[in-house]
GUDO-202569 format. One record per residue (C-alpha): residue number from 0; x, y, z. Coordinates in Angstrom, 1 decimal. Layout:
% residues N
NODE  num      xx      yy      zz
NODE  NUM       X       Y       Z
...
% end
This chain:
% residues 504
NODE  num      xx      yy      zz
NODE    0    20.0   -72.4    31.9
NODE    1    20.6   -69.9    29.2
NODE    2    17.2   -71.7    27.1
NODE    3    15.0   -70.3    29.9
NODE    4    16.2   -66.7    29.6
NODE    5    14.5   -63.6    28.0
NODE    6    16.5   -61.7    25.7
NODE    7    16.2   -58.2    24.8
NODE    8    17.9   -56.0    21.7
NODE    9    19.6   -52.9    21.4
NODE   10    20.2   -51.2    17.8
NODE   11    21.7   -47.6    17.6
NODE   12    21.8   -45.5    14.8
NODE   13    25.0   -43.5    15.4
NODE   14    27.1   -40.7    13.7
NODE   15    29.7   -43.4    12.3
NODE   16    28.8   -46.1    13.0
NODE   17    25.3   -48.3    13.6
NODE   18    25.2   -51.4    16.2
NODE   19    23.0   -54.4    17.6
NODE   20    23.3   -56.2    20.8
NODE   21    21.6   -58.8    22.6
NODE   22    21.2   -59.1    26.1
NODE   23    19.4   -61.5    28.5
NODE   24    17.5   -60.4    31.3
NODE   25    20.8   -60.6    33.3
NODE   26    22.1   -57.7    31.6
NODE   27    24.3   -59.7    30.0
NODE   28    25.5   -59.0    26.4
NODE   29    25.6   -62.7    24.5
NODE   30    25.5   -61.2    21.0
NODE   31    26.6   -57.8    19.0
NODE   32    28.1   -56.3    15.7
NODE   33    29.0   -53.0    14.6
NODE   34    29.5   -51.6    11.2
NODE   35    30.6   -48.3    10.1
NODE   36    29.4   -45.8     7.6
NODE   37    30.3   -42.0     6.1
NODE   38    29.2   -38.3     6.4
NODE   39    29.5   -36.6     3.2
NODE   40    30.1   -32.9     3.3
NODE   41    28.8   -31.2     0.3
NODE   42    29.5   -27.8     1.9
NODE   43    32.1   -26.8     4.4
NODE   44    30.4   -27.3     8.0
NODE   45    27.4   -29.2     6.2
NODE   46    26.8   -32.8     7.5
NODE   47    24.5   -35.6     5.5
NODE   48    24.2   -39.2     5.7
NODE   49    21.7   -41.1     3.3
NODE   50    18.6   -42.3     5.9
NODE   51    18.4   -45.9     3.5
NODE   52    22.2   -46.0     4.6
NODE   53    21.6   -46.5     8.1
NODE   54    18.3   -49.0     7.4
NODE   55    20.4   -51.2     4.6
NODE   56    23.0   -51.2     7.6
NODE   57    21.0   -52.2    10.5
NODE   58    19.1   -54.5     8.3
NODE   59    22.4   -56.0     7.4
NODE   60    23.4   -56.4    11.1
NODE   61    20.0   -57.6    12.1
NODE   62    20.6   -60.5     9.9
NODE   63    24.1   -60.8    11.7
NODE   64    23.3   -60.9    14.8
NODE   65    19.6   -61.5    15.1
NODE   66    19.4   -64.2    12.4
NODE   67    22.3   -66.2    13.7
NODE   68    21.3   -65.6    17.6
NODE   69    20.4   -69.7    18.7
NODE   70    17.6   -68.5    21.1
NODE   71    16.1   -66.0    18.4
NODE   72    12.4   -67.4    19.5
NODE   73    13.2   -66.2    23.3
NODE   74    14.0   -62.3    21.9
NODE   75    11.0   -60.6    24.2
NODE   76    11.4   -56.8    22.9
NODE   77    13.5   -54.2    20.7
NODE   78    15.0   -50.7    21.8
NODE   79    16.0   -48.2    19.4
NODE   80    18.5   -45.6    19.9
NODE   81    20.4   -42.9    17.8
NODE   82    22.3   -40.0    17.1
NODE   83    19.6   -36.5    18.1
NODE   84    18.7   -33.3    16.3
NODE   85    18.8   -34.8    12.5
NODE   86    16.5   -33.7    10.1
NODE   87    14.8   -36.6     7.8
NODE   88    11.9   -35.0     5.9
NODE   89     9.6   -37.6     4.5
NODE   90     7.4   -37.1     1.4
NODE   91     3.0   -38.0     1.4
NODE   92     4.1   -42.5     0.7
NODE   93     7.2   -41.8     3.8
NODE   94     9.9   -41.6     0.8
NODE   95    13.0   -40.0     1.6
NODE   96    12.8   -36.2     0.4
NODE   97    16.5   -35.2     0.6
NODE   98    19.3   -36.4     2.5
NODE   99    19.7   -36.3     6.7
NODE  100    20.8   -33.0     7.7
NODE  101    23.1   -34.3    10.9
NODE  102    23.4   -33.0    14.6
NODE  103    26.9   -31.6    13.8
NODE  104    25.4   -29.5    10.5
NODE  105    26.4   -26.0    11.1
NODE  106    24.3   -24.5     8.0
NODE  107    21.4   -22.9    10.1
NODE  108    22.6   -20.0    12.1
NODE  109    20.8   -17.4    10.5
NODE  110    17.5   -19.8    11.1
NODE  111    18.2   -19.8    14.6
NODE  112    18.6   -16.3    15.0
NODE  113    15.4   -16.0    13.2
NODE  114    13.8   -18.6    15.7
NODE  115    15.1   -16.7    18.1
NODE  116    13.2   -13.7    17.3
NODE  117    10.3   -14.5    16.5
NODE  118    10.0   -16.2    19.8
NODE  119    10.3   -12.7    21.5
NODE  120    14.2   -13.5    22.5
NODE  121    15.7   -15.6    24.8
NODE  122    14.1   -15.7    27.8
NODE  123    10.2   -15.9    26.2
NODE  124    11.8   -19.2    24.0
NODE  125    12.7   -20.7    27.3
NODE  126     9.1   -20.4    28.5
NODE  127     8.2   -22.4    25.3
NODE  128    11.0   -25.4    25.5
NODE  129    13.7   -24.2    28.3
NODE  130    16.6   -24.8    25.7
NODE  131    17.4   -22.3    23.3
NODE  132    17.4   -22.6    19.6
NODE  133    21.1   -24.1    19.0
NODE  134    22.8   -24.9    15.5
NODE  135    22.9   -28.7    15.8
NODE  136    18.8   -28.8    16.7
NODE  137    16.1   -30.3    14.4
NODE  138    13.9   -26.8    14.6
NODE  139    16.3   -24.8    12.7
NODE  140    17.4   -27.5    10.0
NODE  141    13.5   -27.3     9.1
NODE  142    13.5   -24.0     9.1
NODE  143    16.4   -24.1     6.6
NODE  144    15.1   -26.3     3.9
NODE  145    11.2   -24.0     4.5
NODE  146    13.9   -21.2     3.5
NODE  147    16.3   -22.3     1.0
NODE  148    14.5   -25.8    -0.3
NODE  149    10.5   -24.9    -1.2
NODE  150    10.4   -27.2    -3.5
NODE  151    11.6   -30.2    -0.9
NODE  152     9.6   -28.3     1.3
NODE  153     6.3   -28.2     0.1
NODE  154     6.8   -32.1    -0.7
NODE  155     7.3   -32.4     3.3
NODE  156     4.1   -34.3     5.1
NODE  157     6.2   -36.1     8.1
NODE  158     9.3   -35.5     9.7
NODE  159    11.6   -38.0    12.1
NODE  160    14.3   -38.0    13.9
NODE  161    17.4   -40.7    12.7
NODE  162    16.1   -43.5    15.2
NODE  163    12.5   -42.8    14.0
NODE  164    13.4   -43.6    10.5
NODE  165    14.4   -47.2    11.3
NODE  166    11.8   -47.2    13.8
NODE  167     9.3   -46.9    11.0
NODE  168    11.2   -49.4     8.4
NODE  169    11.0   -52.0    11.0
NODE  170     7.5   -51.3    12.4
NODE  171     5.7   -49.1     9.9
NODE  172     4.5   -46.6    12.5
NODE  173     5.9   -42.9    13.2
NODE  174     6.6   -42.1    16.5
NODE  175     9.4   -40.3    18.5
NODE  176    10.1   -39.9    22.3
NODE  177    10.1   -37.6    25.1
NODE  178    14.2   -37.6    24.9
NODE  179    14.6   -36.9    21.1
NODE  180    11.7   -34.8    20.8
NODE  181    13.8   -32.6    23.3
NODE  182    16.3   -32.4    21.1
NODE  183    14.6   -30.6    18.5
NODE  184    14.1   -27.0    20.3
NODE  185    10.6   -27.4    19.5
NODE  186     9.3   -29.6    22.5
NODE  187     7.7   -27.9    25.7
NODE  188    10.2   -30.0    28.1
NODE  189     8.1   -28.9    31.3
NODE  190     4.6   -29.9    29.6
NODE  191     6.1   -32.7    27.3
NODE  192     4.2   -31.9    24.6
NODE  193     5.5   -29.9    21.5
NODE  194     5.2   -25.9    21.3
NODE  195     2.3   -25.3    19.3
NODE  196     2.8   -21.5    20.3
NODE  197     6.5   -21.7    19.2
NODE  198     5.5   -23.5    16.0
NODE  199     2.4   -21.1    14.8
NODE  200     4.9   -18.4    15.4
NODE  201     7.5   -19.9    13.4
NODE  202     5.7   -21.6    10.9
NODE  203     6.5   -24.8    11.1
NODE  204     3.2   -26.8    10.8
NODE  205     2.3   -29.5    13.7
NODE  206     1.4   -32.0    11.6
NODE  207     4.7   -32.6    10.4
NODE  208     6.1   -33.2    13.6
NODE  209     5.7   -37.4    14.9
NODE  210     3.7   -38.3    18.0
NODE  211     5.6   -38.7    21.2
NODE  212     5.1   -41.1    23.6
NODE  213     7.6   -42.0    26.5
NODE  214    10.7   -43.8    26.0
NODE  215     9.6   -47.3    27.5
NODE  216     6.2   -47.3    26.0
NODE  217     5.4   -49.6    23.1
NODE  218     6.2   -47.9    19.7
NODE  219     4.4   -50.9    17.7
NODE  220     5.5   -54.7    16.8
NODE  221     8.3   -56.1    14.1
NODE  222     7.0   -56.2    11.0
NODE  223     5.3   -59.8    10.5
NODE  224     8.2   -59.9     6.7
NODE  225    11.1   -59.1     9.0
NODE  226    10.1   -60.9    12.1
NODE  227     9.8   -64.5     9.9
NODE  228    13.1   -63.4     7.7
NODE  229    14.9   -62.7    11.1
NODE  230    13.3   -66.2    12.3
NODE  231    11.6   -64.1    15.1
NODE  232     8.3   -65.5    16.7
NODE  233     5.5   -62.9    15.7
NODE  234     4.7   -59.6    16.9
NODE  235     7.5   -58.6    18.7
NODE  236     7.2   -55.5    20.5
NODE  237     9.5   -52.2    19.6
NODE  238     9.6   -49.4    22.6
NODE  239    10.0   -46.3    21.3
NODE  240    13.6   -46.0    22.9
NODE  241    15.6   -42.5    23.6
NODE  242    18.3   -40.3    21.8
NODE  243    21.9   -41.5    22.4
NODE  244    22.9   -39.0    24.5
NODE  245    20.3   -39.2    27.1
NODE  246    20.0   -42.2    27.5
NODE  247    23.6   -43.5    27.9
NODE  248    23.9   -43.0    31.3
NODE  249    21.1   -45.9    31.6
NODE  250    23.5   -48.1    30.3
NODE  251    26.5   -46.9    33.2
NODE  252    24.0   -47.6    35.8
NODE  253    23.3   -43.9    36.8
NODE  254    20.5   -42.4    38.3
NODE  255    21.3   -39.2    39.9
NODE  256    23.6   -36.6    40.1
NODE  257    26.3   -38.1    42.5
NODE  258    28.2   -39.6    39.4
NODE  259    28.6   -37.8    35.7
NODE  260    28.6   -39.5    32.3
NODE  261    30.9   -38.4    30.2
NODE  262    30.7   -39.7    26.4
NODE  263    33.5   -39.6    24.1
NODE  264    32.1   -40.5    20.6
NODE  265    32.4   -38.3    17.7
NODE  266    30.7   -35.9    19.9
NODE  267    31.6   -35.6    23.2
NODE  268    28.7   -35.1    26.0
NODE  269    28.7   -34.5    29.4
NODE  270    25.5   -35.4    31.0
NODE  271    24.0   -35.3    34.7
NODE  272    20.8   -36.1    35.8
NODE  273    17.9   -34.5    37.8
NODE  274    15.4   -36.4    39.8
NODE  275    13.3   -32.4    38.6
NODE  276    12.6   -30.0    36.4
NODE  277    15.0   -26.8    36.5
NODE  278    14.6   -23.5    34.4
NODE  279    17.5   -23.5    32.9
NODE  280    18.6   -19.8    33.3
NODE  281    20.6   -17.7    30.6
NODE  282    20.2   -21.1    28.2
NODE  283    23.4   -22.8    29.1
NODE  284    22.8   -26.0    28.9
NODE  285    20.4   -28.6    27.2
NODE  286    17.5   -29.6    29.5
NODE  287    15.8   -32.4    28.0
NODE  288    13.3   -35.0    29.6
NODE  289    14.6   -38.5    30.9
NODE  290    14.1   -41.9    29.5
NODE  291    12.7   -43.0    32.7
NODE  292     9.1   -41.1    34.6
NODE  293    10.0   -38.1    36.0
NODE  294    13.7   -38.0    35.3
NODE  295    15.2   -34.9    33.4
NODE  296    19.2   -34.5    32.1
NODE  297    21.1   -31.4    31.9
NODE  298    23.7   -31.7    29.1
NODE  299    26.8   -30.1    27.3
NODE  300    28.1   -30.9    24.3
NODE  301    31.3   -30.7    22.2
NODE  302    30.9   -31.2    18.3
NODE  303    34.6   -32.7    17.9
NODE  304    35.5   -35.2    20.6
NODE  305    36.4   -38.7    19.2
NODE  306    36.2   -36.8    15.6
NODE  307    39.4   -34.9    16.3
NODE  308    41.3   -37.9    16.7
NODE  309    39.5   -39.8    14.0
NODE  310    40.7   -37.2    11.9
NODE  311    44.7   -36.9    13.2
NODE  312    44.4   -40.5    12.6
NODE  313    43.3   -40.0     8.8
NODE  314    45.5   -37.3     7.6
NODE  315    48.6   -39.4     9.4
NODE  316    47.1   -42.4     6.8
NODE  317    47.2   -40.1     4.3
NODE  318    50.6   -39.3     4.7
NODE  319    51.3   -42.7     4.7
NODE  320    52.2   -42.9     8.5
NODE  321    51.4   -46.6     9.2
NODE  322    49.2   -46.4    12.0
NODE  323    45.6   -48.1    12.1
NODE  324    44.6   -48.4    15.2
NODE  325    44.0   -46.3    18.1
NODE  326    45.8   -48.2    20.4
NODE  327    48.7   -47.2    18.2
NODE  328    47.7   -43.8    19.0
NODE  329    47.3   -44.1    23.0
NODE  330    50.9   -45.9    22.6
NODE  331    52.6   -42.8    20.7
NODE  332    50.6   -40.2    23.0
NODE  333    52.7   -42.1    26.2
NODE  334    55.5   -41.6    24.6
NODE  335    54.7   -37.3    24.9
NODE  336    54.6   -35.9    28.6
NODE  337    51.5   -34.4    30.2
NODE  338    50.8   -31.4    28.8
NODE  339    52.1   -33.1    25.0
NODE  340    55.7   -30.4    25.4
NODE  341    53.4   -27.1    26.0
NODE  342    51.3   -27.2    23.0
NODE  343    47.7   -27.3    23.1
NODE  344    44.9   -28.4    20.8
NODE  345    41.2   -26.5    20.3
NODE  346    39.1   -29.4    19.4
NODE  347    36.5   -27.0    17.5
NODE  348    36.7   -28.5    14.6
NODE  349    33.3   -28.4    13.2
NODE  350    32.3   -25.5    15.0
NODE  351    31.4   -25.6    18.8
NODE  352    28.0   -26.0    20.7
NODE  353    28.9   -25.9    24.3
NODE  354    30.7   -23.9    25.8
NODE  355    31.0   -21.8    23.2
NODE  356    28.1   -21.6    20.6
NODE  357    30.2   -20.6    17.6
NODE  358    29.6   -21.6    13.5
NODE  359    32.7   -20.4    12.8
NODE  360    35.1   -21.9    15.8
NODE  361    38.0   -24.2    14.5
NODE  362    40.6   -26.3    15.4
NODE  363    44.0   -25.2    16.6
NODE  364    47.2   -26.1    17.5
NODE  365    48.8   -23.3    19.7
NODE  366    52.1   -23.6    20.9
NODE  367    54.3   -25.4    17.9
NODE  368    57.9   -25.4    18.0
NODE  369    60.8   -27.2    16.2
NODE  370    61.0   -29.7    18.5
NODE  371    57.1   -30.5    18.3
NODE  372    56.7   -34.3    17.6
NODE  373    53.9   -36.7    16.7
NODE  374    53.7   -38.0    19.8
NODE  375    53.2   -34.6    20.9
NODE  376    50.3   -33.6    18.5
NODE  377    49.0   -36.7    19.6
NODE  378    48.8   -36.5    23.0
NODE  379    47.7   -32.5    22.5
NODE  380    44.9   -33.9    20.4
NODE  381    43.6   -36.0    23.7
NODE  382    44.2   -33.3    26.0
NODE  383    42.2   -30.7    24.2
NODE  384    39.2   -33.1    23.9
NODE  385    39.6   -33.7    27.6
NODE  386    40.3   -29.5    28.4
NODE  387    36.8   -29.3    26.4
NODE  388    34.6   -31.4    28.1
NODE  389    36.5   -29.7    31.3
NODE  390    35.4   -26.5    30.1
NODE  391    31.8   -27.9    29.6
NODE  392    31.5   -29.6    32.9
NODE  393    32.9   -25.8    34.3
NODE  394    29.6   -24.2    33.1
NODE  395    27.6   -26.7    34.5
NODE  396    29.1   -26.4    38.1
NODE  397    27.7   -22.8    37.9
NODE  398    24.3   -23.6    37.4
NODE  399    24.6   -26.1    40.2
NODE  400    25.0   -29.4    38.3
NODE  401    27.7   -31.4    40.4
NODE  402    28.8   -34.9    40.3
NODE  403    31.6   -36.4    42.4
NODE  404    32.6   -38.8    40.0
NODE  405    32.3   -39.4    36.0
NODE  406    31.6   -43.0    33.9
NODE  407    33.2   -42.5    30.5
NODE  408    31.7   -44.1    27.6
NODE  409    31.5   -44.7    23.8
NODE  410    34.4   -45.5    22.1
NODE  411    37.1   -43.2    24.2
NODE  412    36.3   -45.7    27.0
NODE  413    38.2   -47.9    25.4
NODE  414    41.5   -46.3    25.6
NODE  415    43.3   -46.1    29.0
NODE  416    45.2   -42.9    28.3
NODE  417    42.6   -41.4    27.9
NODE  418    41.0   -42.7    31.5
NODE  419    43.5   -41.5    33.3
NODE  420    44.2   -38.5    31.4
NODE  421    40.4   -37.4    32.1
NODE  422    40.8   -38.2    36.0
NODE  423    43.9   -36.3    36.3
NODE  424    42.3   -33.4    34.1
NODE  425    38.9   -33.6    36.0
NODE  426    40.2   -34.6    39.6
NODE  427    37.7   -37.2    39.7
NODE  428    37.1   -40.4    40.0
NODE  429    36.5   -42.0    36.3
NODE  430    35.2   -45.3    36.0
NODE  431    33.7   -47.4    33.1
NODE  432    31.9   -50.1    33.0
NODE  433    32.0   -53.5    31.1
NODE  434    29.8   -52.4    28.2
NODE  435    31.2   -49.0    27.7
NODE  436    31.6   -49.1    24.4
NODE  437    28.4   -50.3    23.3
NODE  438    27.2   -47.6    24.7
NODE  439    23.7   -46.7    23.4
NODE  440    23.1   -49.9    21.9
NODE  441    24.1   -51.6    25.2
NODE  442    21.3   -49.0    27.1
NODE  443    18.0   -49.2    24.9
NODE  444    18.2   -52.9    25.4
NODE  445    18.4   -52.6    29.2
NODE  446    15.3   -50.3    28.8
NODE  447    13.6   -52.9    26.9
NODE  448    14.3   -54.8    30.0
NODE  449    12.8   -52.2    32.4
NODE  450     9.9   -51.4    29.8
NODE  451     9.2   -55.6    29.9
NODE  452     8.6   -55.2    34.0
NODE  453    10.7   -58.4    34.5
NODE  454    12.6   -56.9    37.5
NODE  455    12.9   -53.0    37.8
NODE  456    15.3   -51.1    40.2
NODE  457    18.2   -49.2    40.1
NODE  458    20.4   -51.0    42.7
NODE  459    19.4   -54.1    40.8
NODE  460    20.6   -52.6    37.4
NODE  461    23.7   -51.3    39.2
NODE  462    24.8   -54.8    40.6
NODE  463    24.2   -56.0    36.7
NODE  464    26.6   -53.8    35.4
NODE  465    29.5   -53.9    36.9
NODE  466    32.5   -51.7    36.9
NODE  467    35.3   -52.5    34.5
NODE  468    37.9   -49.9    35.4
NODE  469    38.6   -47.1    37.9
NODE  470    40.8   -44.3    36.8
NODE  471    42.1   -42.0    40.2
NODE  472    43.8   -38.9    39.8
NODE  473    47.5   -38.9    39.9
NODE  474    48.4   -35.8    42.8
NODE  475    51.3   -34.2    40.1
NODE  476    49.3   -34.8    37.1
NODE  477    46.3   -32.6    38.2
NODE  478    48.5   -30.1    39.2
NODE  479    50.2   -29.7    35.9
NODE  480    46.4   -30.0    34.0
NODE  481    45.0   -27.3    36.4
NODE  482    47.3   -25.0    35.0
NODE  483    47.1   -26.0    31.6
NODE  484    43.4   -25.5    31.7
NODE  485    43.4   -22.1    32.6
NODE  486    45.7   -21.5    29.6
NODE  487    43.6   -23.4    27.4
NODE  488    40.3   -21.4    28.4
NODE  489    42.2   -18.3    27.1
NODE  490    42.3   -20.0    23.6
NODE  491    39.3   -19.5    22.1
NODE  492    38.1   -15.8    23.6
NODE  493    41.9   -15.3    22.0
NODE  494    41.1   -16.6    18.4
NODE  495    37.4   -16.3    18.6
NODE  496    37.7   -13.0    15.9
NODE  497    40.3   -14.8    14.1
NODE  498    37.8   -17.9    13.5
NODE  499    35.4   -15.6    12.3
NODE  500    37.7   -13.6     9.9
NODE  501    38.9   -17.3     8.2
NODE  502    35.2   -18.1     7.6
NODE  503    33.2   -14.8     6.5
% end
């Protein structure tokens, strides 16, 4: 019976969009809500979100979906997850400074040039964290408002991570985790401990940076006002969860290398995991730690994914093109042939990370013609997201990171052009699974399960989530994309000067 259950939460604080789920110790989801939000821009490739914005929202769907659960006194433990790399600077009473600098920010490359050298180049930076010192991290945001802020900066005494934030509304303590701390280019990813060599050499003071602790230990209890507004029994334990992007794959039921995750969200990630720790030569990828003991994930990641269509879709609304939904979208990009009529799209629109670490990289259409229609820019739109996280899962392959097969997840999982578009551009197997689309919210609550030691195991996680779909490639399809690729790799090298002539 259903009354003799645990239950377990989820909440993530994403780019878009925040969401809570509740799962019983089954796996199953029984509850969930999402609710979108804004980035405001106040600079061309700046990103900001208000951090009270994401609390007054989670709050808000706390109330929803926590308040209004009927088994509310059977809820065992909270997870947090969220977006990685943002920058929330808190002053001496944990006020809000200045508004979130986001993961897709593109205002610090000078800072992590800097970073760069005072580290003693590239190679002695990977002796301090094994990643190098990319745009999107949290180390070179700081750097930026030390630079360009003193005043903000000299009121700095802690900074978090978006997750952390709400972490501390709901609990009143600051911590991060192995995963996130990662994700800020500061963090000694062998060691697990943060750089204090990097940081006396850059000048970014320890004792602004949280404690980390891993990502299933116990990050403090529910605030005793929140717990009795929620109708929660007392002290209700809050782990101190992972960044979205690592620990996704959690909630696809992967383990090990044999099968991918790929993410399509307004980022788009592609992730595969390692039982060890590997030196990540020349700084390809992101090496981060694990959210379980022991466990490591290499990563690539694309700034533009589900944003490129998100923003097709808005300037069609702004012409007053009546079309809402996505599903409109995946019907009118069936209507264009593979390879959308010979026209291609660079999904760079915000700049790229991986594979090509570029401020000043933008979107393109090549290959217009008169007879280029909607449905064709639609379908490009796809493609180019898909040729990207190709190009990304390319790299990877050369520094030994293979998978067989790929899970898709976040919201791209929900469209089934763009399943099979991925298997036929991949030539893998692509699979999703039921909760796809909850994505991290869906995985922090099945590591409050694991963290709660009510049954741990990964064949037992595995035969709780089962597979929703299973996407093959189609033999003439991957033919036609295998070319395509290669044209599409020729793109950006092409336009790479160009980019950079539009923007300086």
């Amino acid at each position: 019976m259903d009354i003799q259950r645990k239950y377990y939460v989820g909440i993530d604080v994403g780019t878009t969009n925040a969401k809570c789920v509740i799962i019983n110790d089954l796996l199953e989801i029984v509850s969930k809500e999402s609710c979108e939000y804004s980035i405001e821009s106040p600079k061309p490739g700046w990103a900001e979100q208000n951090p009270d914005m994401w609390w007054d929202t989670v709050w808000e769907l706390c109330i929803n979906v926590i308040g209004q659960f009927e088994y509310k006194q059977d809820i065992t433990k909270i997870g947090v997850s969220g977006q990685m790399h943002g920058l929330v600077t808190l002053d001496s009473s944990l006020k809000v400074i200045r508004p979130a600098i986001l993961w897709n920010d593109q205002r610090s490359a000078a800072e992590c040039k800097e970073i760069i050298e005072r580290a003693g180049g590239e190679e002695a930076l990977l002796e301090y964290t094994n990643n190098n010192m990319l745009i999107g991290y949290t180390g070179s945001k700081i750097c930026w408002v030390q630079k360009n802020e003193v005043e903000n900066s000299n009121r700095i005494h802690r900074i978090v991570m978006p997750k952390d934030y709400v972490r501390y509304k709901l609990t009143g303590e600051i911590f991060t985790d192995v995963t996130d701390a990662s994700g800020t280019g500061l963090f000694n990813v062998k060691e697990k401990c943060w750089s204090k060599e990097l940081l006396n050499k850059i000048g970014i003071p320890i004792d602004w940076l949280p404690k980390v602790i891993n990502s299933t230990d116990q990050s403090g209890v529910l605030k005793s006002e929140l717990a009795e507004q929620l109708g929660l029994k007392k002290n209700v334990p809050i782990i101190a969860g992972a960044g979205d992007a690592v620990i996704q794959p959690l909630g696809s039921g992967i383990f090990d290398s044999s099968e991918g995750l790929l993410v399509i969200g307004t980022g788009g990630n592609v992730t595969i995991q390692s039982s060890k720790y590997i030196y990540n030569s020349k700084a390809r990828l992101q090496f981060f730690c694990g959210v379980l003991p022991n466990s490591y994930m290499a990563m690539g990641v694309t700034l533009s994914a589900g944003g490129s269509l998100k923003w097709f879709r808005n300037l069609l609304l702004e012409g007053q093109i009546p079309l809402t939904t996505y599903g409109e979208l995946d019907l009118l990009a069936e209507k264009s042939p593979v390879g959308a009529n010979r026209l291609l799209f660079l999904p760079y629109l915000s700049g790229e990370r991986c594979p090509y670490p570029d401020e000043f990289a933008r979107g393109a259409f090549i290959g217009m013609n008169p007879k280029t229609s909607l449905s064709d820019m639609v379908r490009a739109v796809m493609e180019g997201i898909c040729f990207s996280l190709k190009d990304i899962t390319a790299m990877m392959e050369q520094s030994d990171f293979v998978s067989k097969s790929f899970c898709l997840s976040g919201g791209g999982a929900k469209s089934e052009v763009w399943k099979q578009m991925l298997a036929d551009v991949f030539d893998r197997r692509i699979t999703t699974v039921a909760a796809s689309s909850e994505g991290s919210a869906f995985a922090v609550a099945i590591l409050a399960v694991i963290s709660d030691k009510t049954w741990i195991g990964s064949e037992q996680i595995k035969q709780r989530i089962p597979m929703a779909t299973n996407n093959v490639p189609v033999k003439k399809n991957k033919e036609r994309y295998s070319r395509l690729f290669s044209i599409y790799q020729k793109g950006y090298p092409q336009l790479k000067d160009i980019f950079r002539d539009l923007n300086t």
